[in-house]
C-alpha positions in Angstrom: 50.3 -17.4 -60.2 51.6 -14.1 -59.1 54.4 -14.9 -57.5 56.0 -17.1 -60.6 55.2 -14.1 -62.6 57.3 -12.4 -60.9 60.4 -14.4 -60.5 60.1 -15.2 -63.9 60.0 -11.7 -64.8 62.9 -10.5 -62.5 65.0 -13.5 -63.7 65.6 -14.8 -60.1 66.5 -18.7 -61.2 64.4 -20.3 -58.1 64.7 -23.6 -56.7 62.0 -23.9 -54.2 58.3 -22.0 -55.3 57.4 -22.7 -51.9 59.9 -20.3 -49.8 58.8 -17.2 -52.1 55.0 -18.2 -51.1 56.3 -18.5 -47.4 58.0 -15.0 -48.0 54.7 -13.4 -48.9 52.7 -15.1 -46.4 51.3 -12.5 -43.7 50.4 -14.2 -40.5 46.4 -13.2 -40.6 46.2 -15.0 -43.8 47.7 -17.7 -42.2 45.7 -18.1 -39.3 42.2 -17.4 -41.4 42.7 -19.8 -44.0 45.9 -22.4 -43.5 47.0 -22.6 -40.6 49.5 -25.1 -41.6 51.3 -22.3 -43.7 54.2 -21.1 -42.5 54.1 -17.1 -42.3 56.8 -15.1 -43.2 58.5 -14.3 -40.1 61.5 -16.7 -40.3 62.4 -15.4 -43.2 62.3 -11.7 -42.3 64.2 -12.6 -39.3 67.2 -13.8 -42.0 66.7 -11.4 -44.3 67.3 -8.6 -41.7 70.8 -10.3 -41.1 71.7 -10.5 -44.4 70.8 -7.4 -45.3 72.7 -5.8 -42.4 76.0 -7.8 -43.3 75.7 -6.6 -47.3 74.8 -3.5 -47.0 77.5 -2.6 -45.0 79.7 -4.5 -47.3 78.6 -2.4 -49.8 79.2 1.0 -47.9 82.7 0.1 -46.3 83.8 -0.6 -49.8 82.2 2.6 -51.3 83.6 5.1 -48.6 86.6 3.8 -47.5 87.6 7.1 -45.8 84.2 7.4 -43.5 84.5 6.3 -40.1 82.2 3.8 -38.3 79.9 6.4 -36.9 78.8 7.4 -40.2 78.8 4.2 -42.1 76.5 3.3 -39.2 74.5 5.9 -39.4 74.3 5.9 -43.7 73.3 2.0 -42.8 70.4 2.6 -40.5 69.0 5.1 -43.0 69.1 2.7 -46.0 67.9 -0.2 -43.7 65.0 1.3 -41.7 61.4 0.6 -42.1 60.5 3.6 -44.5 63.0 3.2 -46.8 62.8 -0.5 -47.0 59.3 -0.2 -48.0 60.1 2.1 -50.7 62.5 -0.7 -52.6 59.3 -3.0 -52.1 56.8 -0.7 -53.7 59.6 -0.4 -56.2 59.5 -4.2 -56.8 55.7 -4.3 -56.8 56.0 -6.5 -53.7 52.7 -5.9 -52.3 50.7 -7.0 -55.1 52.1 -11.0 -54.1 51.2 -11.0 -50.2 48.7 -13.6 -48.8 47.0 -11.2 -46.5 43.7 -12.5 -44.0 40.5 -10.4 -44.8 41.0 -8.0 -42.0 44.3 -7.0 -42.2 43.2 -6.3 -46.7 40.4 -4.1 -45.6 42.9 -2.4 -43.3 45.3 -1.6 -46.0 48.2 -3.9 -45.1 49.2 -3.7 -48.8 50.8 -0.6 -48.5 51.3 -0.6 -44.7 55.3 0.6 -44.3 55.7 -1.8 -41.7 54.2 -4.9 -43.8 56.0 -4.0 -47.0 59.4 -3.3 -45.2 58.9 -6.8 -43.6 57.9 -8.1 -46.7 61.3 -6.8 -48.5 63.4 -9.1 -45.8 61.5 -12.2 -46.4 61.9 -12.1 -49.8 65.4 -11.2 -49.3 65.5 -13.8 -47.0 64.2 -16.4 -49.4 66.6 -15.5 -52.0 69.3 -15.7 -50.3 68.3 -19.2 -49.1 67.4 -20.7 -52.4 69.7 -18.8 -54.7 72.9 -17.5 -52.6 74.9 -14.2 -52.3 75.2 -13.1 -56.2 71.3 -13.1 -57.0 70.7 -11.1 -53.5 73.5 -8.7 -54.4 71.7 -8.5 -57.9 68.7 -7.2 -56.4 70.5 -5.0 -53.8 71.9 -3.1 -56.8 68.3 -2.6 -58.2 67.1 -1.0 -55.0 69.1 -0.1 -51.9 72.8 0.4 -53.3 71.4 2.6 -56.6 69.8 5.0 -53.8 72.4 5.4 -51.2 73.3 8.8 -52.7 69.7 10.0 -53.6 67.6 8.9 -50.8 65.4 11.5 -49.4 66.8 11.8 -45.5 65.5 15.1 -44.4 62.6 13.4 -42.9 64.4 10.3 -41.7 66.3 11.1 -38.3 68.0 8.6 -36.8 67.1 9.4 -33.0 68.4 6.0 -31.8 71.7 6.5 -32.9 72.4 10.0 -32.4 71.3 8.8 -28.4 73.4 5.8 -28.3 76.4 8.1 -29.7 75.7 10.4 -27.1 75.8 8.5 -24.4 79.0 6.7 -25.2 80.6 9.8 -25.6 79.9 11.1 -22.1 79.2 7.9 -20.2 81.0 5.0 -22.0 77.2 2.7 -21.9 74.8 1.4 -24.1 71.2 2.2 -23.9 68.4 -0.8 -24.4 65.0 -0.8 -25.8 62.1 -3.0 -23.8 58.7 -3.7 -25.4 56.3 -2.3 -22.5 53.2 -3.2 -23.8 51.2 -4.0 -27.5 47.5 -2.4 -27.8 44.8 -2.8 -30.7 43.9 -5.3 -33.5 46.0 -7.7 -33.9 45.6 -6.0 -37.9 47.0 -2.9 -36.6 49.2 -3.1 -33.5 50.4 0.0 -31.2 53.5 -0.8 -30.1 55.0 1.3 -26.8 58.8 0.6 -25.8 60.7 2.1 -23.0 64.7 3.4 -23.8 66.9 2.1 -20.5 70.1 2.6 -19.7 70.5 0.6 -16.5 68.0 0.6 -14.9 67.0 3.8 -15.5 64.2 5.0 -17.9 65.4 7.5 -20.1 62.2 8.2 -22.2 58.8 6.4 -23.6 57.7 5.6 -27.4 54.4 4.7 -29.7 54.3 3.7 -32.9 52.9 1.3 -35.3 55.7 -0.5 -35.7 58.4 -1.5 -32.9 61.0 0.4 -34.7 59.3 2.9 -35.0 58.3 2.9 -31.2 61.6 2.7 -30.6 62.9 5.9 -32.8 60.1 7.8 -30.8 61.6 6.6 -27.6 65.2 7.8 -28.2 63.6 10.9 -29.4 61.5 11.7 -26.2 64.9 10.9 -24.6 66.8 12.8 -26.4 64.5 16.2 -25.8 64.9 15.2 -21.8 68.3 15.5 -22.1 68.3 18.6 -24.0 65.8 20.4 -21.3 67.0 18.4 -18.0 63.7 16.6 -17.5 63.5 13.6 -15.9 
């Protein structure tokens, strides 16, 4: 079995084989072949959290003199989709997913969106069954050995430059809203609308919701910079 192989080879001392398999559980193989299994959407839904509360852990200890804009920013760039699903190509994560017929022949091994979903769930189910220090152990194998090397040049972070912006000159927060989801259920295309208020302030597409949403703060942000509307 894969997955054993893996934990066994990684040293992670496991408690419950099931979560792992849960963690690399895609939803179409759920729904084409056992639809009792649990997918692994729980678990990328904790592993986000705990990722997000470690991580910056991490950087608030190593740069005690940076100020919360940039720790924020350093955070989002070590935590967004890409760069998560480098670590998991790292960890050879995509070899262990359950994945249904159609989303294989579609590539979903090496999807960035799967695999940096795939890297929370597993974090997810480590820090379930084995607690703070094994998750931190992995942490140091991946995200914290790259926070100085990472390539970034291609990795803006629109939504937070807008959100900066617009606290500095109007004191608000800006919102993302899901709009609508077209294609496959294999291969969704997800468009999300940036609101402040009421107001629209710009459209996005993208594979991915994050990714819909990055292109949404950065239509917004190039309305702002010309005075469209």
């Amino acid at each position: 079995m894969k997955i054993l192989d893996f934990l066994n080879k990684e040293k992670i001392p496991f408690h419950r084989l099931g979560l792992y398999k849960e963690a690399f559980t895609h939803a179409s193989y759920a729904n084409e072949f056992h639809r009792e299994l649990k997918d692994y959407e729980r678990l990328e839904f904790m592993g986000d959290a705990v990722l997000q509360l470690y991580v910056s852990e991490f950087l608030f200890k190593l740069f005690p003199s940076y100020p919360e804009g940039t720790l924020t920013t350093l955070r989002s760039k070590l935590v967004r989709e890409e760069s998560l699903a480098r670590f998991a190509k790292e960890l050879g994560l995509g070899e262990l997913m359950y994945l249904g017929i159609g989303e294989e022949k579609n590539g979903g091994r090496e999807r960035e969106s799967v695999l940096a979903n795939i890297f929370e769930s597993f974090i997810g189910a480590v820090y379930l069954d084995c607690g703070k220090d094994e998750v931190l152990r992995i942490l140091e194998r991946t995200i914290f050995k790259h926070v100085n090397d990472l390539d970034y040049d291609d990795i803006t972070d629109y939504k937070t430059t807008l959100q900066e912006l617009i606290q500095a000159d109007q004191r608000r927060t800006v919102t993302y809203e899901l709009i609508e989801t077209t294609g496959p259920s294999n291969a969704p295309v997800f468009k999300v609308a940036v609101k402040m208020d009421e107001m629209c302030l710009g459209l996005g597409k993208g594979t991915s919701k994050k990714k819909a949403e990055q292109q949404a703060a950065k239509d917004a942000l190039d309305k702002l910079a010309t005075g469209d509307e």
